[in-house]
mmCIF file as Biopython writes it, N, C-alpha, C and O atoms, coordinates in Angstrom:
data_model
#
loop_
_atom_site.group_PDB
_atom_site.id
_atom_site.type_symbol
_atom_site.label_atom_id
_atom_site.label_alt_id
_atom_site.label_comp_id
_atom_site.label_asym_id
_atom_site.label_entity_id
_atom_site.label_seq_id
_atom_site.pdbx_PDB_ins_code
_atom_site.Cartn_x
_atom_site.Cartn_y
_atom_site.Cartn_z
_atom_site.occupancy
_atom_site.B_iso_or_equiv
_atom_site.auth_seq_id
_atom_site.auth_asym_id
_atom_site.pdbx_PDB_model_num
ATOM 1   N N  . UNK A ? 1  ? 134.353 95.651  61.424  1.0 0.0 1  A 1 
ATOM 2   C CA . UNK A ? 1  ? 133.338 96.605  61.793  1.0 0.0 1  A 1 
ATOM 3   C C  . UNK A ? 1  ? 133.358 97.720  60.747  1.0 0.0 1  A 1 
ATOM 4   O O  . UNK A ? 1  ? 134.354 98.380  60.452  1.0 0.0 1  A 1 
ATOM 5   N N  . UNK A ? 2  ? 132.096 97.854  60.206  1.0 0.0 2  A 1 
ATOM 6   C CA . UNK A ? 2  ? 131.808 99.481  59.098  1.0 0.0 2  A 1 
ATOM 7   C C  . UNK A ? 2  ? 132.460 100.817 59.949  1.0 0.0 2  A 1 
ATOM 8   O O  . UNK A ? 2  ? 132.330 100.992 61.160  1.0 0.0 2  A 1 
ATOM 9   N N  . UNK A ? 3  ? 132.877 101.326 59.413  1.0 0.0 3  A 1 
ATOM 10  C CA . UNK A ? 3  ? 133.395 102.545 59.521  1.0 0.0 3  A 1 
ATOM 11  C C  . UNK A ? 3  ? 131.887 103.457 60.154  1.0 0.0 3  A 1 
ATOM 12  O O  . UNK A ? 3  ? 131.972 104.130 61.181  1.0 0.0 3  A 1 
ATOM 13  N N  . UNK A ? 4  ? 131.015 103.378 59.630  1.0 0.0 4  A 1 
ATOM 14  C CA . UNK A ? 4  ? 129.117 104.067 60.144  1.0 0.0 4  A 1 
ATOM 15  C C  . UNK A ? 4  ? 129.118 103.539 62.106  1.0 0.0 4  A 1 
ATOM 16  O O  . UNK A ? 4  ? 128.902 104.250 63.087  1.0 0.0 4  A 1 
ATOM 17  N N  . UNK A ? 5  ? 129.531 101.703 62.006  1.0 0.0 5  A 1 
ATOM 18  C CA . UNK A ? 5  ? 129.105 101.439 62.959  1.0 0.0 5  A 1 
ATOM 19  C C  . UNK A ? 5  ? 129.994 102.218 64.011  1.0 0.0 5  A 1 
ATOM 20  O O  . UNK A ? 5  ? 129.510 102.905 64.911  1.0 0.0 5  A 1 
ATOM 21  N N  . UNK A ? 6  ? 131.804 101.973 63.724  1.0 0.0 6  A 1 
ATOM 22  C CA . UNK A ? 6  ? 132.737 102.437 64.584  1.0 0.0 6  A 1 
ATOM 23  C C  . UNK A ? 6  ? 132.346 103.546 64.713  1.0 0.0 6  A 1 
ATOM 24  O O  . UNK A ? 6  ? 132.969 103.902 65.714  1.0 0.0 6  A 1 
ATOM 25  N N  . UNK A ? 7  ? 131.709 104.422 64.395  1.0 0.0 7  A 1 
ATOM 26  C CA . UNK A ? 7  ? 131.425 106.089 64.294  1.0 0.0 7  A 1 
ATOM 27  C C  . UNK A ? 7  ? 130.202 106.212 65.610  1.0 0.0 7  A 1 
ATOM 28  O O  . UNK A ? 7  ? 130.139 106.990 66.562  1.0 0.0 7  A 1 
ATOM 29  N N  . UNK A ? 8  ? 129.274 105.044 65.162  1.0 0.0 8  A 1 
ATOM 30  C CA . UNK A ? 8  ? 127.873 105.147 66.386  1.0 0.0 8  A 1 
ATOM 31  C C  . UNK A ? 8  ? 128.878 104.725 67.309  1.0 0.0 8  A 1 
ATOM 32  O O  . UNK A ? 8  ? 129.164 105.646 68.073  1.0 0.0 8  A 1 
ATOM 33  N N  . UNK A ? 9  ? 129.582 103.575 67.544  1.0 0.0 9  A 1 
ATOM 34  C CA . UNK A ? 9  ? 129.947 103.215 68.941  1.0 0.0 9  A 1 
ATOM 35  C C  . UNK A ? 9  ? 130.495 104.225 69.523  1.0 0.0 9  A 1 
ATOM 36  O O  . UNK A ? 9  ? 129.850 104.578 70.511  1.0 0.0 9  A 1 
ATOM 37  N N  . UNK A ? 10 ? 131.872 105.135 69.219  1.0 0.0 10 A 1 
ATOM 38  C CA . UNK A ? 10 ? 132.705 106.673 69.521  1.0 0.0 10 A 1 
ATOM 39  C C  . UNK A ? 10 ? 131.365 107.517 70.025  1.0 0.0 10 A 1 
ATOM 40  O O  . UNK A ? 10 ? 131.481 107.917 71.183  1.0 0.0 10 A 1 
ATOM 41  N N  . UNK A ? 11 ? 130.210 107.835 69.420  1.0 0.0 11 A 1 
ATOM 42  C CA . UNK A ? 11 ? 129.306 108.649 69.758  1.0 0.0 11 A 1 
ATOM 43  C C  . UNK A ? 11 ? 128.273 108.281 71.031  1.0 0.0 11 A 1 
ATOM 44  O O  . UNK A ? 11 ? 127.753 109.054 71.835  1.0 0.0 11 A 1 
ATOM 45  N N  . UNK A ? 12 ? 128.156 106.715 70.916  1.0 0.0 12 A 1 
ATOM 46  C CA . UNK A ? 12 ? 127.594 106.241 72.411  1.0 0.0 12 A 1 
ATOM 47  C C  . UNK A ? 12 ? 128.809 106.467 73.133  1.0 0.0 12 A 1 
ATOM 48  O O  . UNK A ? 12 ? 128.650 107.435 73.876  1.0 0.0 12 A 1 
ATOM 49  N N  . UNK A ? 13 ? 129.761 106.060 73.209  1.0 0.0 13 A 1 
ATOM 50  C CA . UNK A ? 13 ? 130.938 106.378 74.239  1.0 0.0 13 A 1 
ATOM 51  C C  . UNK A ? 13 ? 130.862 107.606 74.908  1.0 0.0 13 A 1 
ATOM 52  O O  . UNK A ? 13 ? 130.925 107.662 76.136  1.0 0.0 13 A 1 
ATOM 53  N N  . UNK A ? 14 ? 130.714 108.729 74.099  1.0 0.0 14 A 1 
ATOM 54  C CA . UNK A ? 14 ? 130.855 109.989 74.381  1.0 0.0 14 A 1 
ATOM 55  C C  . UNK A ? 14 ? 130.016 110.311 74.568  1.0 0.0 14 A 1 
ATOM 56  O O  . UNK A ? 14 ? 129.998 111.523 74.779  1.0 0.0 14 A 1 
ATOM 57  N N  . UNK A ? 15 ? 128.734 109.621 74.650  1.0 0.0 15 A 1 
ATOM 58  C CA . UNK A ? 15 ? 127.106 110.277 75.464  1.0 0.0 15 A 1 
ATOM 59  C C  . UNK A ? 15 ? 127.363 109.572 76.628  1.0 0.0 15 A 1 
ATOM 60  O O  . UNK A ? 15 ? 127.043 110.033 77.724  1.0 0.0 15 A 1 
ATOM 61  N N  . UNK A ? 16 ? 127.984 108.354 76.481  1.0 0.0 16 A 1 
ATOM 62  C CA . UNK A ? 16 ? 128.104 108.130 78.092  1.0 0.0 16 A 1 
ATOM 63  C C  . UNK A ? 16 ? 129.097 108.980 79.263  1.0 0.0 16 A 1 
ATOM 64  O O  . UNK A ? 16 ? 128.899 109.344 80.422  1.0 0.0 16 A 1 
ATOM 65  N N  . UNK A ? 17 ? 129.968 109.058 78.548  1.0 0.0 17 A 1 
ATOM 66  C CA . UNK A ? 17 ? 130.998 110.147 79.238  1.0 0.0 17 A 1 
ATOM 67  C C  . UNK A ? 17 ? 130.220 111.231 79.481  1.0 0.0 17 A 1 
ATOM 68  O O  . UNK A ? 17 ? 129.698 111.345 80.590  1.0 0.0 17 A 1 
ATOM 69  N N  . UNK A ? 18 ? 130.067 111.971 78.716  1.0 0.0 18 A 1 
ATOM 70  C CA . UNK A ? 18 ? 129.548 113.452 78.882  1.0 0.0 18 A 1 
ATOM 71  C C  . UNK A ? 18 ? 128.300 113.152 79.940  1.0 0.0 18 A 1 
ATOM 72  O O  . UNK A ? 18 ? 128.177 114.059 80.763  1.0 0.0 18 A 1 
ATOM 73  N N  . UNK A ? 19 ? 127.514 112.250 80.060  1.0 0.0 19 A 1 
ATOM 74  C CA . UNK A ? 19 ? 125.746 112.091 80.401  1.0 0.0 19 A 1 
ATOM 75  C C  . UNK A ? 19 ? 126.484 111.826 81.882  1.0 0.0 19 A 1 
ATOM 76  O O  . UNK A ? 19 ? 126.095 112.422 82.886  1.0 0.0 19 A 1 
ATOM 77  N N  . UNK A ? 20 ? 127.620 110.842 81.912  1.0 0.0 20 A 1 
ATOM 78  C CA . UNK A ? 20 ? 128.313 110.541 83.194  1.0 0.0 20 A 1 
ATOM 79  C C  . UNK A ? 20 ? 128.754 111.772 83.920  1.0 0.0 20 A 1 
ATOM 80  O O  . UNK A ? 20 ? 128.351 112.066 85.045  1.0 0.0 20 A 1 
ATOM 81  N N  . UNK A ? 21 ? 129.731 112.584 83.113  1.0 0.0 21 A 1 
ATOM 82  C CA . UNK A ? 21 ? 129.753 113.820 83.911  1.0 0.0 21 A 1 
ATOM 83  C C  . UNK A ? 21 ? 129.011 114.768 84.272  1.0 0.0 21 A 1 
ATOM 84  O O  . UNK A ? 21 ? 129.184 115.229 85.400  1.0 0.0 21 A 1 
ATOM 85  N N  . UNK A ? 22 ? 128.135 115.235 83.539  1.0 0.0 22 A 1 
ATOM 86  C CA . UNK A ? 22 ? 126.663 115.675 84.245  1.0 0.0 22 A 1 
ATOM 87  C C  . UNK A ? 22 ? 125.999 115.537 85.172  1.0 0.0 22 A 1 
ATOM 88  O O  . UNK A ? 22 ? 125.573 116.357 85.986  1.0 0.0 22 A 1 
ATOM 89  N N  . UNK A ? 23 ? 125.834 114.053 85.050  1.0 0.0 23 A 1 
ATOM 90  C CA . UNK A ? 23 ? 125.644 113.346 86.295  1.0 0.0 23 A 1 
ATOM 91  C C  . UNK A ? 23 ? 126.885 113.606 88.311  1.0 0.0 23 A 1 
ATOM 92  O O  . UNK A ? 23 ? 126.609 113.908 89.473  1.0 0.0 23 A 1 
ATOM 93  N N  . UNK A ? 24 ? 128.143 113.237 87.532  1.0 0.0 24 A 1 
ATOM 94  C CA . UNK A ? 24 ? 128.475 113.628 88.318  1.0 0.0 24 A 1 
ATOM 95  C C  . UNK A ? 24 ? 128.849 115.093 89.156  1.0 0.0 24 A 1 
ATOM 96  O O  . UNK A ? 24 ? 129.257 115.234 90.309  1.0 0.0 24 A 1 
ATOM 97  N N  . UNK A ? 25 ? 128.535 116.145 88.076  1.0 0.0 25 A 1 
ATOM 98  C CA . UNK A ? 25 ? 128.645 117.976 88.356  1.0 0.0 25 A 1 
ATOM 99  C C  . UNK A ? 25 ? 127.515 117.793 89.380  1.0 0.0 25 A 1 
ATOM 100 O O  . UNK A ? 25 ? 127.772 117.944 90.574  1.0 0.0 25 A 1 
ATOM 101 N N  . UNK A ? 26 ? 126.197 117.455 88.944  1.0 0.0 26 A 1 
ATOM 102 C CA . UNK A ? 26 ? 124.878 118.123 89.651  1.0 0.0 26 A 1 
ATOM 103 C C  . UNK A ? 26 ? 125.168 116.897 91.274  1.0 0.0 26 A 1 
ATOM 104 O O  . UNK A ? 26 ? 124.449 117.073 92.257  1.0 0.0 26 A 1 
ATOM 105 N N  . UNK A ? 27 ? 126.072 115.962 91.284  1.0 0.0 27 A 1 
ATOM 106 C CA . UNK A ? 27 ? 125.968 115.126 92.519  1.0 0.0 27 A 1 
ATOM 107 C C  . UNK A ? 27 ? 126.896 116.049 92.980  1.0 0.0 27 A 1 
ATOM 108 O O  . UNK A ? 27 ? 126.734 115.851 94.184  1.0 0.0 27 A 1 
ATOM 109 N N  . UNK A ? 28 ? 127.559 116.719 92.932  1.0 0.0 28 A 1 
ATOM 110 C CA . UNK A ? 28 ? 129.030 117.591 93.774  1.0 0.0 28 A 1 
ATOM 111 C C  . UNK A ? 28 ? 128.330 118.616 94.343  1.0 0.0 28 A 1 
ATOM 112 O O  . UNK A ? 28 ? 128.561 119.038 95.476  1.0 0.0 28 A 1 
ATOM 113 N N  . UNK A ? 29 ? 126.850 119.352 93.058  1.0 0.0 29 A 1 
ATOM 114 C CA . UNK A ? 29 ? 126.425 120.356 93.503  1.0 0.0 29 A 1 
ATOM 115 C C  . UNK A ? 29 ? 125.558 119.929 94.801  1.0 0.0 29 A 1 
ATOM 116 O O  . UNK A ? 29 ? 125.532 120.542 95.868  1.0 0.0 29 A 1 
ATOM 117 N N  . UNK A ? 30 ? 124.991 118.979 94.544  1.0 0.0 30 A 1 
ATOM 118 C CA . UNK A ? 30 ? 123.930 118.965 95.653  1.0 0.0 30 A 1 
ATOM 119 C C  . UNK A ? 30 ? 124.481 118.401 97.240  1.0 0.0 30 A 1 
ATOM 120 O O  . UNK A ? 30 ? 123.850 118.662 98.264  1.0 0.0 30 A 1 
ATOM 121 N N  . UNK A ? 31 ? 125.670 117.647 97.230  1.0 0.0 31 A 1 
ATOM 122 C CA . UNK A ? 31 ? 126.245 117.696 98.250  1.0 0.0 31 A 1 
ATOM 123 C C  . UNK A ? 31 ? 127.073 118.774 98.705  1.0 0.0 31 A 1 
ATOM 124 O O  . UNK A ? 31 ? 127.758 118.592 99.711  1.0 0.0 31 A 1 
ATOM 125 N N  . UNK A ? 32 ? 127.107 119.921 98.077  1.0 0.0 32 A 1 
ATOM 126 C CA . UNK A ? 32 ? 128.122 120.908 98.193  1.0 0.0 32 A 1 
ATOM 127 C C  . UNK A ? 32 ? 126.899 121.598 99.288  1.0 0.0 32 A 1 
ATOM 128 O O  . UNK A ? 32 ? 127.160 122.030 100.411 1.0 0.0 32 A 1 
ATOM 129 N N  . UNK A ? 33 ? 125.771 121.580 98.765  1.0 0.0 33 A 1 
ATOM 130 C CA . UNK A ? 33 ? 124.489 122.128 98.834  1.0 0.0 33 A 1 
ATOM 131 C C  . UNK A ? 33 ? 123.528 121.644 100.448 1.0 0.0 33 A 1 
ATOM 132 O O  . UNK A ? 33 ? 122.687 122.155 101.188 1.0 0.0 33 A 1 
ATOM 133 N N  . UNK A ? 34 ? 124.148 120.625 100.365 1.0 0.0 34 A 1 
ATOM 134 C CA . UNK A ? 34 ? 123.344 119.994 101.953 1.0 0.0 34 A 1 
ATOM 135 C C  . UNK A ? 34 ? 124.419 119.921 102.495 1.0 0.0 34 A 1 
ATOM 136 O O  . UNK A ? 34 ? 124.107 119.622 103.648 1.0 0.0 34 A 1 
ATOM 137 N N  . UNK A ? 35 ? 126.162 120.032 102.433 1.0 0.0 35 A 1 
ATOM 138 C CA . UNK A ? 35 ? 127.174 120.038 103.709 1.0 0.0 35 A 1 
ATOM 139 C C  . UNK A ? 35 ? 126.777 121.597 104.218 1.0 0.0 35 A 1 
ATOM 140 O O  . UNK A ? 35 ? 126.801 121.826 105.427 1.0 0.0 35 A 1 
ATOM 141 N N  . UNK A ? 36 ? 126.390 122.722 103.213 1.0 0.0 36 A 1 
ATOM 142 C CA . UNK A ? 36 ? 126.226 123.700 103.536 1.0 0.0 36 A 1 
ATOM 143 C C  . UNK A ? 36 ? 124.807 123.803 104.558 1.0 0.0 36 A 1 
ATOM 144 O O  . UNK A ? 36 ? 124.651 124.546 105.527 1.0 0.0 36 A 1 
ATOM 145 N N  . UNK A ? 37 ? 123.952 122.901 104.045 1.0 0.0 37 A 1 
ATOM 146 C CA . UNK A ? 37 ? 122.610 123.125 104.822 1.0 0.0 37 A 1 
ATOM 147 C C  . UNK A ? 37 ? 123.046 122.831 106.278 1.0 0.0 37 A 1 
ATOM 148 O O  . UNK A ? 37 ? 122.892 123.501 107.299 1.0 0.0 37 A 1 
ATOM 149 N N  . UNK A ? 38 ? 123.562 121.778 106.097 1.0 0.0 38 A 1 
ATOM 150 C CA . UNK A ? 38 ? 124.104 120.784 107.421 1.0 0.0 38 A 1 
ATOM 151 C C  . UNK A ? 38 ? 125.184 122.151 108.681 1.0 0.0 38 A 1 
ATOM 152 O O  . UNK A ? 38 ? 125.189 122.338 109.898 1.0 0.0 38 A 1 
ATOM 153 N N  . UNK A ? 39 ? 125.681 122.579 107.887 1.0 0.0 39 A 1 
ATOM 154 C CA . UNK A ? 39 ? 126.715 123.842 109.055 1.0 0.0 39 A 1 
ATOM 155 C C  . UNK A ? 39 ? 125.714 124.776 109.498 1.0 0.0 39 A 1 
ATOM 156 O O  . UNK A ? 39 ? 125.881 125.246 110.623 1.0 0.0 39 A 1 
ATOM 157 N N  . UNK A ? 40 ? 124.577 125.183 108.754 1.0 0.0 40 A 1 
ATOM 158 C CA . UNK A ? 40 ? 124.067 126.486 109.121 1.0 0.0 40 A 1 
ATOM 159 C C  . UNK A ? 40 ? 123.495 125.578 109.955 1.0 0.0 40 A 1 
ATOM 160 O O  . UNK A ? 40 ? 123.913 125.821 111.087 1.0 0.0 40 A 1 
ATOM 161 N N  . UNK A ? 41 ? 122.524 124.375 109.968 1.0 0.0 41 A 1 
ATOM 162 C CA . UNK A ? 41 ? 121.265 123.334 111.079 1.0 0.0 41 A 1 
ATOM 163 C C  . UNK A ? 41 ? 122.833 123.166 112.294 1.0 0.0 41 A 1 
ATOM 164 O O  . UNK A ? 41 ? 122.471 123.603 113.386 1.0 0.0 41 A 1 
ATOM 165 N N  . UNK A ? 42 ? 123.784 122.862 112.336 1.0 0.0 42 A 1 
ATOM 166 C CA . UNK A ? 42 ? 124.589 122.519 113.544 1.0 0.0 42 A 1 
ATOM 167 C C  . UNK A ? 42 ? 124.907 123.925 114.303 1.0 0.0 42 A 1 
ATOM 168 O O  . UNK A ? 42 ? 125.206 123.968 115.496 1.0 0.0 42 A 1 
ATOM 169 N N  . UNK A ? 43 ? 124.816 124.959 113.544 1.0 0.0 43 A 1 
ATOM 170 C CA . UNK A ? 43 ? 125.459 125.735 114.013 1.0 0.0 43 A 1 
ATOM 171 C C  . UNK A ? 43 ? 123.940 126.443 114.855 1.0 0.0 43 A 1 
ATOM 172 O O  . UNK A ? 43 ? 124.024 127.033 115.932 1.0 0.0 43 A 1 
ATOM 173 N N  . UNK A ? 44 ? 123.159 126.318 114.412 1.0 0.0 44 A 1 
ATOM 174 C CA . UNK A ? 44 ? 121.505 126.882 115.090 1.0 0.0 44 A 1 
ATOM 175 C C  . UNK A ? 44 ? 121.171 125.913 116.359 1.0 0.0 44 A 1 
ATOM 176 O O  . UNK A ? 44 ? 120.463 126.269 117.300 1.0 0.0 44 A 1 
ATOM 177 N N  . UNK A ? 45 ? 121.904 124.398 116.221 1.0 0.0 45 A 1 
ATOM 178 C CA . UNK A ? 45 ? 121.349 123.696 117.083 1.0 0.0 45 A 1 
ATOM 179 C C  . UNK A ? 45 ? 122.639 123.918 118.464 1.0 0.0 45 A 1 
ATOM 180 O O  . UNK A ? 45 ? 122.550 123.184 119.448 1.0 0.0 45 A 1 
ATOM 181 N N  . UNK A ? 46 ? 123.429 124.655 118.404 1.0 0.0 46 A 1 
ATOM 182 C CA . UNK A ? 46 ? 125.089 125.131 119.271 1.0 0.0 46 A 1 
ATOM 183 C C  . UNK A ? 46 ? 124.236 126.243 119.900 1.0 0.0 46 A 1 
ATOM 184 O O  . UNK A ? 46 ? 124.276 126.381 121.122 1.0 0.0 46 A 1 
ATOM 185 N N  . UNK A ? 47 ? 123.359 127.158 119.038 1.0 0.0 47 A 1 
ATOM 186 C CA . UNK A ? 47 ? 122.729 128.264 119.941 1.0 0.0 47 A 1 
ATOM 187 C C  . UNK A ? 47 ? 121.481 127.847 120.383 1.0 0.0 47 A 1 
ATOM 188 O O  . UNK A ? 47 ? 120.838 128.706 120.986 1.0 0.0 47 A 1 
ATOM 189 N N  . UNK A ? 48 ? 121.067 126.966 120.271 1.0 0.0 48 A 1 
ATOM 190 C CA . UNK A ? 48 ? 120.049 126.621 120.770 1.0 0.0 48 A 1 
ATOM 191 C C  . UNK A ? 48 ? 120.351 125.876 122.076 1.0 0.0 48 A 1 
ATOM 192 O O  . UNK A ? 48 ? 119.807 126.286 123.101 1.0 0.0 48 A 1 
ATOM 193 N N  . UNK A ? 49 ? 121.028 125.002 122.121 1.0 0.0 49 A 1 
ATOM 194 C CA . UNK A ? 49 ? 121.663 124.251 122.933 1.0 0.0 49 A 1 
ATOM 195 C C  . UNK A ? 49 ? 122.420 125.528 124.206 1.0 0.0 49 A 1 
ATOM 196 O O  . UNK A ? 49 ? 122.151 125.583 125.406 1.0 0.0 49 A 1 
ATOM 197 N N  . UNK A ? 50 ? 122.997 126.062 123.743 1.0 0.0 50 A 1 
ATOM 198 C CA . UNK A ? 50 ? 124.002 127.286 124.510 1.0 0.0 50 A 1 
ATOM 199 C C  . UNK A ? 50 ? 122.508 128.158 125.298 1.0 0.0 50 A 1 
ATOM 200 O O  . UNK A ? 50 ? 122.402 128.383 126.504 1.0 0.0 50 A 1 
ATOM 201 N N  . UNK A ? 51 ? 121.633 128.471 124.380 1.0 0.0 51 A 1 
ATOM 202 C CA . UNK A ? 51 ? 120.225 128.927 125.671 1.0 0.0 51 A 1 
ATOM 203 C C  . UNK A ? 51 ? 119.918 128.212 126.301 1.0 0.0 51 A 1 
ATOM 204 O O  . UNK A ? 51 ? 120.140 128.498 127.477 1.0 0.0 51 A 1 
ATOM 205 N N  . UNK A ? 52 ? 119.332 127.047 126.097 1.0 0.0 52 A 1 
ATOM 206 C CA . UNK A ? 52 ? 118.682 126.468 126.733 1.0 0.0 52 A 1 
ATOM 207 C C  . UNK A ? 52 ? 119.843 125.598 127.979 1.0 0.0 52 A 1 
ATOM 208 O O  . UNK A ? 52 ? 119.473 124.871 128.902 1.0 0.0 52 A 1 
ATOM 209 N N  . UNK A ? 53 ? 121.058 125.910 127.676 1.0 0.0 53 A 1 
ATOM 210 C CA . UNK A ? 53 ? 121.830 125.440 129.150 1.0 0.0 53 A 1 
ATOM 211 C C  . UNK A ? 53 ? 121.913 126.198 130.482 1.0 0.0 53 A 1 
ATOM 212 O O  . UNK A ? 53 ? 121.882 125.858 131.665 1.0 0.0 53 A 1 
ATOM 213 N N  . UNK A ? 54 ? 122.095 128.010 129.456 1.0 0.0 54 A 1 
ATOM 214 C CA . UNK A ? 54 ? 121.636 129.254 130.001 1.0 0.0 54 A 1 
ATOM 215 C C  . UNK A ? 54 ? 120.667 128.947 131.557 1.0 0.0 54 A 1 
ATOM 216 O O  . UNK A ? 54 ? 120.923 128.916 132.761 1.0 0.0 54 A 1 
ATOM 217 N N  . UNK A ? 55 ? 119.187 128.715 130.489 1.0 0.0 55 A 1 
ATOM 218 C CA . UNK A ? 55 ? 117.697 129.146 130.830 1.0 0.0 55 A 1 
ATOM 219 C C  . UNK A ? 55 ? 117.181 127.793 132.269 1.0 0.0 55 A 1 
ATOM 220 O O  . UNK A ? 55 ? 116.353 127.888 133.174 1.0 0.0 55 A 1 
ATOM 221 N N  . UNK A ? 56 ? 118.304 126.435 131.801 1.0 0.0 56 A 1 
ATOM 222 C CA . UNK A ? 56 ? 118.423 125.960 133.204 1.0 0.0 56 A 1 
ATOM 223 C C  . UNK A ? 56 ? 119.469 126.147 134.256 1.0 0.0 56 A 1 
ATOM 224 O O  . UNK A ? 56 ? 119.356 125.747 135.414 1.0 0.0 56 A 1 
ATOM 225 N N  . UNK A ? 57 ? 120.594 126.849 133.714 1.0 0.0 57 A 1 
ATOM 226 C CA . UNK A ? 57 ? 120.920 126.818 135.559 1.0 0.0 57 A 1 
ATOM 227 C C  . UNK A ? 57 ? 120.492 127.673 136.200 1.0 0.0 57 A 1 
ATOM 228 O O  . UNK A ? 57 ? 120.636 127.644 137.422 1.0 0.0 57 A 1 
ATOM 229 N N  . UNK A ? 58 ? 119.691 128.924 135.436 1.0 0.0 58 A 1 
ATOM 230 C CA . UNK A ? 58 ? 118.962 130.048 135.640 1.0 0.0 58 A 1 
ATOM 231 C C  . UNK A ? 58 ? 118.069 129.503 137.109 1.0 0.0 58 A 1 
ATOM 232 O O  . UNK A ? 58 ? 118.146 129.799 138.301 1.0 0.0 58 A 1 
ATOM 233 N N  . UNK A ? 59 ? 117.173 128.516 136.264 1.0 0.0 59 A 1 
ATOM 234 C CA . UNK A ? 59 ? 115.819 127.822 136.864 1.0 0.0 59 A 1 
ATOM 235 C C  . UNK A ? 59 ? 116.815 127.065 138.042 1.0 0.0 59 A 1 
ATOM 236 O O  . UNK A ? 59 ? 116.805 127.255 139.258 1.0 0.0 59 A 1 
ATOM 237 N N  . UNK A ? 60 ? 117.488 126.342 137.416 1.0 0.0 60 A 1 
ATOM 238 C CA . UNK A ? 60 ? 117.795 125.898 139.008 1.0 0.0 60 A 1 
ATOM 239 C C  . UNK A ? 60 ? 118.736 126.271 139.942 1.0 0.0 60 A 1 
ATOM 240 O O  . UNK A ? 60 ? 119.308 125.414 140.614 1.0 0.0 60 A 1 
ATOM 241 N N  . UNK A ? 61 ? 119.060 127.929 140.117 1.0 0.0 61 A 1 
ATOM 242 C CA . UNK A ? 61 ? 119.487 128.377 140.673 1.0 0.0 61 A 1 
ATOM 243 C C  . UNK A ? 61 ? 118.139 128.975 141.914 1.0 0.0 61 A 1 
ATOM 244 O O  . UNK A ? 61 ? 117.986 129.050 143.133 1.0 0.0 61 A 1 
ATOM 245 N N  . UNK A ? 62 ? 117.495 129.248 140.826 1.0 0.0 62 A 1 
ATOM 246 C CA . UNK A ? 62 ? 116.116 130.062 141.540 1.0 0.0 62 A 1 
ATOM 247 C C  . UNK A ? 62 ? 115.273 128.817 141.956 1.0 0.0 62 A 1 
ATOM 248 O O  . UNK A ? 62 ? 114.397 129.417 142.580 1.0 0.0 62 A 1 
ATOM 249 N N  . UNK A ? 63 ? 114.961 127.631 142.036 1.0 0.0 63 A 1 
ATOM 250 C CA . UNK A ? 63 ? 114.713 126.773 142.174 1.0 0.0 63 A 1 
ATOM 251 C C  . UNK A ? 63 ? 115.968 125.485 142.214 1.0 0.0 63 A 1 
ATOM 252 O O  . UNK A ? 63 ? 116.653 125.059 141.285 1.0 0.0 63 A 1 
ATOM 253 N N  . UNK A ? 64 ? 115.950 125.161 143.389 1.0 0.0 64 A 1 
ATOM 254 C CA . UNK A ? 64 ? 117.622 124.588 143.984 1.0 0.0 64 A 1 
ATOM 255 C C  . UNK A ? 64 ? 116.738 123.026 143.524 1.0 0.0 64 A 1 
ATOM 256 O O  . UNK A ? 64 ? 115.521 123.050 143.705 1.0 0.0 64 A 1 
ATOM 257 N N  . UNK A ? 65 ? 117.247 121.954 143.051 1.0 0.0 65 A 1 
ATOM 258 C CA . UNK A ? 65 ? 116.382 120.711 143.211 1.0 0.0 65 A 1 
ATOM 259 C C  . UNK A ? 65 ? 116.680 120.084 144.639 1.0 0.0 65 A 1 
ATOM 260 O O  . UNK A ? 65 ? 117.374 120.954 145.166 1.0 0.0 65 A 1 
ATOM 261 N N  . UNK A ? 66 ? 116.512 118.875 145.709 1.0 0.0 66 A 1 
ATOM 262 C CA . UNK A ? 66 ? 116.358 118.577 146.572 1.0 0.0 66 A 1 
ATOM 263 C C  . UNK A ? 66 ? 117.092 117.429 146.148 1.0 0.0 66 A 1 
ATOM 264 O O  . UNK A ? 66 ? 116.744 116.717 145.206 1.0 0.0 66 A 1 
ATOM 265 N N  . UNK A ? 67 ? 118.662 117.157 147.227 1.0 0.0 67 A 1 
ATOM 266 C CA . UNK A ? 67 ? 119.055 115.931 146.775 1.0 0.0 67 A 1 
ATOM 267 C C  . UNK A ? 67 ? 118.747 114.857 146.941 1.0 0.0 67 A 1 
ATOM 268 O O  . UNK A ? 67 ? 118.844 114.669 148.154 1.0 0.0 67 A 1 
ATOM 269 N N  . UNK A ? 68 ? 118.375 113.868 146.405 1.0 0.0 68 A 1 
ATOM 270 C CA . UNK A ? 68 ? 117.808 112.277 146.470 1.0 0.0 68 A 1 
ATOM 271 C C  . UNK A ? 68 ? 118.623 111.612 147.133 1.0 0.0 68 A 1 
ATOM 272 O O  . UNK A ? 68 ? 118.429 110.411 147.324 1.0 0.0 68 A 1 
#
């Protein structure tokens, strides 16, 4: 192998590496990015859930249901 060619192959190597890690930075970011989306949506759906358990025993305190 020419010494030119061994030189291109080292330089594809190292676009793949580098293009690979890039690749893999912006995949860390964007899952870093939706585990975060994901806590704030669970944590809205805990207070949402926590009223609306509220707002029925409320109702069916003031309205008793009739046992079947």
């Amino acid at each position: 192998m020419s010494k030119k060619t061994e030189v291109m192959e080292e330089v594809k190597t190292n676009n793949v590496a580098v293009d690979s890690d890039v690749k893999a930075k912006e995949a860390i970011e964007t899952l870093r990015t939706q585990l975060q989306e994901h806590h704030r949506q669970a944590e809205h759906h805990r207070t949402m859930a926590t009223k609306a358990q509220g707002a029925l025993e409320v109702l069916l305190q003031l309205h008793p249901e009739e046992e079947k």
